[in-house]
GUVOVEX-677470 format. One line per 4 residues: number of its first residue (from 1); their letters; for each residue x, y, z of C-alpha. Coordinates in steps of 0.2 Angstrom, whole numbers. Layout:
NUM	a	X Y Z ~ ...
end
This chain:
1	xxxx	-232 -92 -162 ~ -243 -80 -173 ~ -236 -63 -178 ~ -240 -47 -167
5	xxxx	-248 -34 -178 ~ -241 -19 -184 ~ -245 -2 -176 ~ -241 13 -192
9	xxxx	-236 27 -185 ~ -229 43 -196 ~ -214 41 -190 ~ -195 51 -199
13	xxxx	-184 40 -207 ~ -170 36 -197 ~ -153 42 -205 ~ -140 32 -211
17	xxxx	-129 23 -197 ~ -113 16 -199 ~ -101 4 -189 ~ -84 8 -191
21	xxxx	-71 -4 -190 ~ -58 -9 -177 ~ -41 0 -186 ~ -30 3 -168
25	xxxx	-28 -3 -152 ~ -17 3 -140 ~ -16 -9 -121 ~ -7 -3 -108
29	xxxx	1 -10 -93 ~ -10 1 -80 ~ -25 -10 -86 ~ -33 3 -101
33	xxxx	-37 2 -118 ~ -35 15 -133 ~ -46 8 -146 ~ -49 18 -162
37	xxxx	-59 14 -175 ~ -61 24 -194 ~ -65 24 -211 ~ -74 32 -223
41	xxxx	-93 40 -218 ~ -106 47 -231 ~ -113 64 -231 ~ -126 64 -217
45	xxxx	-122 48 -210 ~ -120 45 -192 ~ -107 32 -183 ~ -113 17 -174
49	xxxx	-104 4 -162 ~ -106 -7 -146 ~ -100 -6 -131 ~ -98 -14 -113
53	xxxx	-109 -7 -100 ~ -95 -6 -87 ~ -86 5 -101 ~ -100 16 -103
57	xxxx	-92 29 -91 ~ -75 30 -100 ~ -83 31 -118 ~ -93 46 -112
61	xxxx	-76 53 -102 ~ -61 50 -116 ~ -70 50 -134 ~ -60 60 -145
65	xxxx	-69 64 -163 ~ -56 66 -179 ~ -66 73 -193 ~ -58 84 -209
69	xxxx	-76 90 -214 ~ -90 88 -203 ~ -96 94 -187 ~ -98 86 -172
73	xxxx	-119 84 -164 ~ -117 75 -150 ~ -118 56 -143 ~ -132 46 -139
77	xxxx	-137 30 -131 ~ -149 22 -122 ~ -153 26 -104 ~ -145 15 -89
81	xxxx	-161 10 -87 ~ -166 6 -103 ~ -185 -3 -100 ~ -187 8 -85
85	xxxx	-185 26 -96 ~ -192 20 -111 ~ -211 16 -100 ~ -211 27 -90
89	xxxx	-229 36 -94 ~ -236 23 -106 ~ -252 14 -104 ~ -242 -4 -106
93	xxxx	-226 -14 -99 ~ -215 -25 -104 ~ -224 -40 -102 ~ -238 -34 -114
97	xxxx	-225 -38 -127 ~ -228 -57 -125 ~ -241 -60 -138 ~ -253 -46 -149
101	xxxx	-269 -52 -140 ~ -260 -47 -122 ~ -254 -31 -134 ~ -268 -25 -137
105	xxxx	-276 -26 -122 ~ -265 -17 -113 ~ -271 -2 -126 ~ -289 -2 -120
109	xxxx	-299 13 -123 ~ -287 20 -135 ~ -293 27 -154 ~ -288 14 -167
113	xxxx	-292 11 -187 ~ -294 -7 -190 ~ -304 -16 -204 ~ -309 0 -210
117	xxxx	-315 4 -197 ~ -312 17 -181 ~ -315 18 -162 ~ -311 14 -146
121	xxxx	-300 -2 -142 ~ -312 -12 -132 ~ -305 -30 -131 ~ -295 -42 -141
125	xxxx	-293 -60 -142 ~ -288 -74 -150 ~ -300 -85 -163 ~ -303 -96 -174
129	xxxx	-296 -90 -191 ~ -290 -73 -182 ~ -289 -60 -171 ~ -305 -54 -162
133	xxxx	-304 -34 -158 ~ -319 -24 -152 ~ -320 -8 -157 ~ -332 5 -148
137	xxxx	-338 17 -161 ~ -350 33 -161 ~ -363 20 -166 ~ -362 5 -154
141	xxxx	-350 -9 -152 ~ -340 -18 -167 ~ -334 -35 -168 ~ -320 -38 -180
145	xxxx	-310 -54 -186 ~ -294 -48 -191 ~ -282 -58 -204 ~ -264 -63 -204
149	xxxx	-256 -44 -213 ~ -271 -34 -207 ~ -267 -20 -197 ~ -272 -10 -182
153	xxxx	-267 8 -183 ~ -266 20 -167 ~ -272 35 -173 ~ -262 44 -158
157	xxxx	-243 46 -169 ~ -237 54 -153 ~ -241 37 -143 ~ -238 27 -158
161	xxxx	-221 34 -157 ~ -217 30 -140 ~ -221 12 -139 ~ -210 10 -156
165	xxxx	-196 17 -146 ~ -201 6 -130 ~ -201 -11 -141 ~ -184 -4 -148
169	xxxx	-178 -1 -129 ~ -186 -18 -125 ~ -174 -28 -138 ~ -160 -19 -132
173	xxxx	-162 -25 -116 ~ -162 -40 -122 ~ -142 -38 -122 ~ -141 -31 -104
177	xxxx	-122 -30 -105 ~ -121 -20 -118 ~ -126 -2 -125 ~ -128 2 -144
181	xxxx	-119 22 -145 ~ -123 33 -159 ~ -114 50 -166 ~ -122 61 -175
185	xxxx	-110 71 -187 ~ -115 86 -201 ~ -107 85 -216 ~ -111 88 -234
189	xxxx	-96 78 -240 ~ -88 61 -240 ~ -74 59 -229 ~ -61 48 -218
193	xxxx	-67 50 -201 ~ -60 40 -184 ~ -63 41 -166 ~ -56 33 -151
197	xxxx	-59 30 -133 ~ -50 25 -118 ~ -58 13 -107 ~ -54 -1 -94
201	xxxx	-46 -16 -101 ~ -35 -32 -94 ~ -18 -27 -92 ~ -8 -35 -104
205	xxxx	7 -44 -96 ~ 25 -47 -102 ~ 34 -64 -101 ~ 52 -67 -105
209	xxxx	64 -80 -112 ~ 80 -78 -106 ~ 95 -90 -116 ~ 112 -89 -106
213	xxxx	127 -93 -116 ~ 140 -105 -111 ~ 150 -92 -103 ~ 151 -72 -100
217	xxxx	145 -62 -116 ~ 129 -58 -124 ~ 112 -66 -117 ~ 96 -68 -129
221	xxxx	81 -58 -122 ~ 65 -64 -129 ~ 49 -54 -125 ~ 33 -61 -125
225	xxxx	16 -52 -122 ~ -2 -59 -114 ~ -17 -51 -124 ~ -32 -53 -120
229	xxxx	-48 -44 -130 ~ -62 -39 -120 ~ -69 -24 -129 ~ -84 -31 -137
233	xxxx	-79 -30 -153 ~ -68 -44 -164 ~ -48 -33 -169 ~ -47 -38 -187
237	xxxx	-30 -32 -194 ~ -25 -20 -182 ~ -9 -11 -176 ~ -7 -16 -158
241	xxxx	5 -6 -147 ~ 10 -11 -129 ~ 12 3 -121 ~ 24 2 -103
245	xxxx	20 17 -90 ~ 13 23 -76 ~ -2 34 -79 ~ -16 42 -66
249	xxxx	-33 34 -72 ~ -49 37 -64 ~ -67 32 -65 ~ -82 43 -63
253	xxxx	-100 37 -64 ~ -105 47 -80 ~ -118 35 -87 ~ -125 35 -69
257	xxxx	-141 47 -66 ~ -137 56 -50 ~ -151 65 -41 ~ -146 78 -28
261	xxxx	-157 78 -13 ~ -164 94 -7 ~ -173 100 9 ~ -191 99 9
265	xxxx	-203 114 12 ~ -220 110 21 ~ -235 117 13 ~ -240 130 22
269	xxxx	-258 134 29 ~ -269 144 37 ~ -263 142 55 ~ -278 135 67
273	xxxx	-286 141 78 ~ -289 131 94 ~ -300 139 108 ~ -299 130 126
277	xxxx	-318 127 134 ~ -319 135 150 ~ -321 122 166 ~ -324 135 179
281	xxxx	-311 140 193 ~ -301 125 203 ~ -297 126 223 ~ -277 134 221
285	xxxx	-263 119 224 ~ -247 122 237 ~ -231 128 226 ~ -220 115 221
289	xxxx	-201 114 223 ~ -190 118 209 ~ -188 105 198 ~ -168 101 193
293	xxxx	-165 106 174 ~ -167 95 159 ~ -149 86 154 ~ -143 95 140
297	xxxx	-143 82 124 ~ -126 77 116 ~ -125 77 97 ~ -121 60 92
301	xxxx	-105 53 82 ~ -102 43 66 ~ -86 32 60 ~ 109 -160 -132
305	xxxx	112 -147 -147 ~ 94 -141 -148 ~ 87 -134 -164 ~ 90 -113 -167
309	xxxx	78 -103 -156 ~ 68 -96 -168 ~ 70 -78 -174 ~ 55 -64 -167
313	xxxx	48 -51 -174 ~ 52 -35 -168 ~ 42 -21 -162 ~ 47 -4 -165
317	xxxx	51 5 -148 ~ 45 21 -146 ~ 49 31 -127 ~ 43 46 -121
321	xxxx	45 53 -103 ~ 41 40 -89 ~ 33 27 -105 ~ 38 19 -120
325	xxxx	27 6 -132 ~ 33 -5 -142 ~ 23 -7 -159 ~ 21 -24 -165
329	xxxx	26 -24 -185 ~ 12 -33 -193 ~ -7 -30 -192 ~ -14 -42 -178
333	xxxx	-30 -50 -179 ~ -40 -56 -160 ~ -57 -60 -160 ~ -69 -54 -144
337	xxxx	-68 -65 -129 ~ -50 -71 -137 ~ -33 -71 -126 ~ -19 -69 -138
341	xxxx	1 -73 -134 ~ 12 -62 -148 ~ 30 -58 -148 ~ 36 -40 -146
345	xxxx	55 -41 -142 ~ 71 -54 -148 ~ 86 -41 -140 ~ 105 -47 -138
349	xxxx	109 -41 -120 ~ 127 -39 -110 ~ 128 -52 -98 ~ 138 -59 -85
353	xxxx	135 -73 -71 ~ 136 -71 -56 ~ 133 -77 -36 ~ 121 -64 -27
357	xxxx	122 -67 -8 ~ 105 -57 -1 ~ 106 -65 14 ~ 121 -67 24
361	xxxx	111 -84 36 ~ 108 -92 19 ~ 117 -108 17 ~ 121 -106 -4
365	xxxx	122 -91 -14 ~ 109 -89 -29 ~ 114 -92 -45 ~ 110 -75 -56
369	xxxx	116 -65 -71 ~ 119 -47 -71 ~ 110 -40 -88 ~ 114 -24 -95
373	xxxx	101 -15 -107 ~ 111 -11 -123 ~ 93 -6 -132 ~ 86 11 -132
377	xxxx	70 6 -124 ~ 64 3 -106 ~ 60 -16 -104 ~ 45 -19 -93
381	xxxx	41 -27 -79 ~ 39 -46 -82 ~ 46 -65 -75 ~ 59 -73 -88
385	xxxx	59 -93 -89 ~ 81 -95 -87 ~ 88 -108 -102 ~ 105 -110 -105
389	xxxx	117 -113 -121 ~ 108 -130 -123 ~ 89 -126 -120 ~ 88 -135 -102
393	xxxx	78 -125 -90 ~ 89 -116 -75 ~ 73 -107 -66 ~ 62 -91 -67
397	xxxx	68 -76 -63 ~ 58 -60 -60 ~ 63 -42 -70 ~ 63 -27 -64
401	xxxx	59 -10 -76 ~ 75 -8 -86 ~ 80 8 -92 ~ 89 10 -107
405	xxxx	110 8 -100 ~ 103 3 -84 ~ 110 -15 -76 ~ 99 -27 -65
409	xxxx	103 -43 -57 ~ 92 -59 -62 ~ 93 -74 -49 ~ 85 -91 -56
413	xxxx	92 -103 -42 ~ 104 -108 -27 ~ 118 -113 -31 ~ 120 -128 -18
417	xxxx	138 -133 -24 ~ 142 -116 -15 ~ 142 -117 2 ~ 142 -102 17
421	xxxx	144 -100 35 ~ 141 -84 44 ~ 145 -76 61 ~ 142 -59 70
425	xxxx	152 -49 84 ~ 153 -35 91 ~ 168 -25 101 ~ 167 -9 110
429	xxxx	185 2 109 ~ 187 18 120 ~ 196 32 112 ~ 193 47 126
433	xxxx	183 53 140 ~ 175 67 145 ~ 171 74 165 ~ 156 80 171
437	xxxx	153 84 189 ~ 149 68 197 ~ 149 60 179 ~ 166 51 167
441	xxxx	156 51 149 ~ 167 39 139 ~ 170 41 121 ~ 170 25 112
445	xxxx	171 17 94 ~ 157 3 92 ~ 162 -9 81 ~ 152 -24 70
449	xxxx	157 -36 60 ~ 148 -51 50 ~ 160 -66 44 ~ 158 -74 30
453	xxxx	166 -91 26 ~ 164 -96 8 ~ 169 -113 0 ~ 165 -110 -18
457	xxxx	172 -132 -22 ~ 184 -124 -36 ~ 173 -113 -44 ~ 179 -95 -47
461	xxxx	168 -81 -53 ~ 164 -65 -45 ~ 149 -63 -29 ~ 139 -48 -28
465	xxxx	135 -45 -7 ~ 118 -38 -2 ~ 122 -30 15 ~ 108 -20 26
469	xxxx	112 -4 30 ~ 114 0 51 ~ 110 17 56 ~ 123 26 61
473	xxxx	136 17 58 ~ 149 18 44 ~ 153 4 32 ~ 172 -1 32
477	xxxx	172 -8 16 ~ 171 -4 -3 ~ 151 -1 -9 ~ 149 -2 -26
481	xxxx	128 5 -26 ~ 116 10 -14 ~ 98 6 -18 ~ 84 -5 -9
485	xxxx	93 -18 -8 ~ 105 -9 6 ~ 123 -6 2 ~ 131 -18 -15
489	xxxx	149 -25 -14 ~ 156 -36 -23 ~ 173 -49 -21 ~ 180 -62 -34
493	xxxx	181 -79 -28 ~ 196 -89 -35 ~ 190 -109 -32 ~ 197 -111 -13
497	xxxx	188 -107 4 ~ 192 -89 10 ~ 180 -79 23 ~ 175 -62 18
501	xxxx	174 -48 34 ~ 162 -33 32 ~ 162 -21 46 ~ 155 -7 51
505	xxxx	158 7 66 ~ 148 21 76 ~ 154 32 89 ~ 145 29 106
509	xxxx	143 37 123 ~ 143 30 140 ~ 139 37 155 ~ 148 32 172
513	xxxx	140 40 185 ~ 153 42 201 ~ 141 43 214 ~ 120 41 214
517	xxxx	111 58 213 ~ 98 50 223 ~ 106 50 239 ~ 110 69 237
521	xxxx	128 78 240 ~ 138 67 248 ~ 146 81 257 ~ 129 84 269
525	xxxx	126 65 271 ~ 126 58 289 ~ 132 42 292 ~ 119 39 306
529	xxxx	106 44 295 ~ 107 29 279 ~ 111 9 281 ~ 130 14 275
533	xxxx	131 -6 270 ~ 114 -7 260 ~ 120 9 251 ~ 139 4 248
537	xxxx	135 4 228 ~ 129 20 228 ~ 143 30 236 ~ 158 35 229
541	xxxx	171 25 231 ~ 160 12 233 ~ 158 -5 223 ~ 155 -2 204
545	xxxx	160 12 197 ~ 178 10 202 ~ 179 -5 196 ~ 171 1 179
549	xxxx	181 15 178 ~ 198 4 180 ~ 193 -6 166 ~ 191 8 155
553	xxxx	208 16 160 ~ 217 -2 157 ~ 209 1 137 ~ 211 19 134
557	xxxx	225 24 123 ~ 239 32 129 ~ 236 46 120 ~ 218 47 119
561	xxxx	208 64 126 ~ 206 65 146 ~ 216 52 149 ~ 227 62 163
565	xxxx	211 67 171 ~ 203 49 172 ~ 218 44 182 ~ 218 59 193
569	xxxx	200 54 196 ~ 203 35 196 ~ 216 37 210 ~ 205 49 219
573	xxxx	192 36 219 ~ 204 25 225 ~ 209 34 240 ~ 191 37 242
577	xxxx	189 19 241 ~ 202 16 257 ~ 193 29 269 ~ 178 24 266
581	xxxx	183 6 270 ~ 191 15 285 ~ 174 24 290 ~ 165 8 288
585	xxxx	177 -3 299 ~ 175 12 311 ~ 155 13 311 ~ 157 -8 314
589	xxxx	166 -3 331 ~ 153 11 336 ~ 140 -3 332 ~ 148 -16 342
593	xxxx	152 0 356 ~ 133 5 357 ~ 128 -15 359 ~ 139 -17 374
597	xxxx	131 -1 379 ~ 114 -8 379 ~ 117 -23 389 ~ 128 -12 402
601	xxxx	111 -1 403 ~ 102 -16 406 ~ 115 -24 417 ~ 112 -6 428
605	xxxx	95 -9 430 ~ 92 -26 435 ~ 105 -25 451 ~ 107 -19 467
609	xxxx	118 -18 480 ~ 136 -19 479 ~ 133 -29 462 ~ 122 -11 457
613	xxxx	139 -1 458 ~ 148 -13 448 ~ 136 -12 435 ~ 136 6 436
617	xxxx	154 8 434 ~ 154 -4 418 ~ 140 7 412 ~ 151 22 414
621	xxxx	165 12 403 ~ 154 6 390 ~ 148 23 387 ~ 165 31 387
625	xxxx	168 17 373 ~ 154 21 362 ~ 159 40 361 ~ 174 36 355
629	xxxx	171 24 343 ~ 155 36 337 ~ 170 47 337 ~ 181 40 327
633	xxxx	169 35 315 ~ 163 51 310 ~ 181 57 310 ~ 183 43 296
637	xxxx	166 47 289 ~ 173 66 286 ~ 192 58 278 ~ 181 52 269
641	xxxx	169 66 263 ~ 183 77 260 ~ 191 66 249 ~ 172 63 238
645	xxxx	172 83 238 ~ 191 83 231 ~ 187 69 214 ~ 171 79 210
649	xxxx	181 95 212 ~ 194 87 198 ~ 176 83 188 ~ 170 99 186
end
């Protein structure tokens, strides 16, 4: 492909730029990167480097200059639209750039020197031996065959300068993913400058290797941390931290142009005039009716012995309040696009194992350790692969933040040489009741209980219990932490089956209602007026709450509060009980009365004669019999209401 000529433009000389290197990186576990770069820069220099796209915003956000001497300009870069910005306004686009003949074309009508000579850009082409331009001077049209190394010069240094800088945009579009950032500092002197920024990066992610010992003592903790570079830019020798906390971290859209929109104001005019042509008068029309008014509009809504584990480098721990980073000892070297693996931690920790029980249904423990942190530095959150003394893999188990002193359990298995049962019950234990008219409210203890049976096959060691906690109700035995987990206890299991009982109580209240509220005082009911066998359960004395409340006297305490007055009322209701049998038996009879009555009627009607008489004197009997047994029943239904009115007297 031939060259593209050269446009000469008078152009500044562009100052000195420098790339710093890579010197320290800083990753932290809420996904950012503190990358800082430095060295040395000479007087008027200015600092160079690359960046992400996607990391544009948090350069712009978090740069930080450190400077001894000079003084800070300002940054640039490209615009987010790089081709877009850099030709807006010019005579040509992009694709012009394919090839000079295409070039210069697109620069029609412009003033050029070419050949030695100058005029208006008319046409271009490629020829034999050349390029072919057409210049149209003061005197006519001129035919040039330009050489390889000759040149055609735009005479406008303004545009001239414009389309260098849209070439320059147009090769750094070329790397869409990136943007090329310049800071211009003032100095008069030499000096050590650095900078940093603070953008998005992969989180970096701990792993551990945890080596039990053959019995309770010290477990070996080995950290391991998962790199990965991603910032553009290869790390050569630098000082990586790893960095453990929980910072607030934001994005704004800073490299982002943002237009606001704003109302629009019409143009106003001259207002027009319109004048209506007279038609002449029209014969008058009858008035209409009213017409109904418009609906109103409604706004609308939107919604074997193994080798020696070998030995790790240590990092040096550093904590501060709610973080700590741990600074690898030795300069680390990962190239961009690289994922790196590097060790940061080789700690001794107090251990002991253990069976953790999380869940009473399960059928075996889990085989865990209880690690203490002996270090000075918070461990962070990461899943250790479990070995034990001689390297055989036991099972992951996933760790918790570890404060300095702090203890944590680590399960890696189930133990399945351990076997449990479980069982619940409950029991309800009254201790005292309480009177209320028409109402016994018993106090009562509720009590739960979860069995445990535990055949550990000879082994002995201590089990740590996860129980849930139960609103209201107090635990019965010893808790040795609360957390979310529930309540912690603990027990030692000597080698032979036991069953271990955890139980818990509330207090409770039960209402016994003496008689039904719906059927009003029972003092003003009328036994004429209800169905006294459909409503038997409802009155007092009646089926149910005697009963009830005899069960509860049977299990109240001798001593227990209100104990004397449930009997008084117990008995009452028994008595109440008797007479209301009584008036039941008698409203029987005064049924059975008021039948016989009927069919005597009847009787009475259908004779005459001699056989009339008789049937009249029965008549006269039967209705005798049925005041008296209407009688007797509402003297037993009274007995009876006097004796209701006397228990809810002794109830308040």
């Amino acid at each position: 492909m031939r060259r593209a000529l050269l446009f000469a433009a008078c152009l500044a000389s562009p100052a000195l730029a420098e790339e710093l290197p890579v010197r320290a990186v800083t990753l932290s576990n809420a996904g950012l990167a503190e990358i800082e770069r430095g060295g040395r820069l000479e007087p008027g220099a200015t600092i160079t480097f690359r960046v992400p796209v996607e990391d544009v915003d948090d350069v712009l956000k978090s740069l930080v200059l450190r400077d001894p001497a000079g003084t800070v300009e300002g940054l640039r870069l490209p615009a987010q639209e790089i081709e877009a910005e850099a030709f807006r306004g010019l005579p040509l686009k992009p694709m012009d750039f394919e090839n000079r003949a295409s070039l210069l074309r697109a620069l029609r009508g412009q003033v050029v020197q070419a050949g030695g000579s100058t005029g208006r850009l008319a046409d271009a082409e490629e020829a034999e031996g050349g390029l072919r331009v057409s210049l149209l001077s003061e005197t006519g049209l001129r035919l040039l065959l330009l050489r390889e190394g000759e040149e055609v010069q735009l005479t406008d240094a303004a545009l001239a300068a414009r389309i260098a800088r849209a070439a320059e945009a147009l090769a750094a579009a070329r790397a869409a993913d990136e943007r090329q950032v310049e800071i211009r500092l003032r100095a008069d002197v030499a000096r050590e400058v650095s900078f940093a920024t603070v953008t998005g990066a992969p989180l970096w992610k701990p792993s551990y290797r945890l080596l039990l010992p053959e019995a309770t003592g010290e477990a070996r903790l080995q950290g391991w941390a998962v790199v990965e570079n991603r910032s553009g830019a290869d790390w050569a020798g630098v000082r990586l931290s790893l960095v453990s906390g929980n910072p607030a971290a934001y994005r704004q859209a800073l490299y982002t142009p943002i237009r606001v929109e704003r109302p629009e104001l019409p143009v106003r005019a001259a207002e027009q005039v319109q004048v209506a042509a007279d038609t002449g008068p029209q014969p008058p029309l009858p008035p209409m009716p009213a017409a109904a008014p418009a609906p109103a509009m409604r706004a609308m809504r939107m919604e074997g012995a193994p080798a020696p584990v070998a030995a790790m480098a240590q990092a040096a721990a550093e904590s501060t309040a709610g973080r700590v980073a741990f600074t690898l000892p030795s300069p680390v070297s990962v190239r961009g696009g690289e994922t790196a693996n590097l060790p940061f931690l080789d700690a001794r920790l107090p251990m002991e194992r253990v069976w953790w029980v999380q869940e009473t249904e399960a059928r075996n423990p889990l085989n865990a350790v209880r690690l203490r942190n002996a270090g000075g530095a918070v461990l962070p959150d990461g899943l250790a692969a479990v070995f034990d003394a001689k390297g055989a893999y036991l099972g992951d188990a996933q760790l918790r933040a570890l404060q300095s002193g702090e203890q944590r359990l680590l399960a890696f298995a189930r133990d399945r040489d351990v076997a449990m049962t479980s069982s619940a019950a409950s029991a309800e234990r009254p201790v005292g009741v309480e009177l209320r008219r028409g109402v016994v409210v018993l106090a009562s203890i509720l009590r739960e209980e979860v069995a445990l049976a535990v055949d550990p096959r000879g082994a002995r060691g201590r089990m740590v219990l996860d129980l849930p906690r139960r609103v209201g109700a107090k635990p019965l035995f010893t808790i040795v932490a609360e957390g979310d987990f529930g309540l912690r206890t603990e027990t030692v299991l000597e080698g032979t089956p036991t069953t271990l009982r955890f139980a818990w109580e509330r207090d409770g209240r039960t209402e016994v209602p003496i008689l039904d509220q719906g059927l009003g005082d029972p003092v003003l009911l009328r036994w004429r007026e209800i169905d006294v066998e459909a409503s038997l359960r409802r009155l007092p004395g009646g089926a149910g709450s005697l009963e009830t409340l005899r069960s509860v006297l049977q299990r109240l305490p001798p001593d227990a509060a209100g104990r004397p007055a449930l009997e008084a009322v117990v008995a009452g209701l028994g008595e109440a009980r008797r007479l209301l049998d009584t008036a039941r038996a008698a409203i029987r009879q005064y049924a059975t009365a008021e039948a016989a009555l009927g069919r005597a009627r009847a009787a009475a009607e259908d004779r005459s004669g001699a056989e009339r008489e008789e049937a009249r004197r029965r008549l006269n009997q039967a209705s005798l019999a049925a005041e008296r047994a209407g009688a007797a029943a509402d003297t037993a239904w009274e007995a009876w209401q006097r004796q209701v009115s006397e228990v809810l007297t002794k109830t308040g």
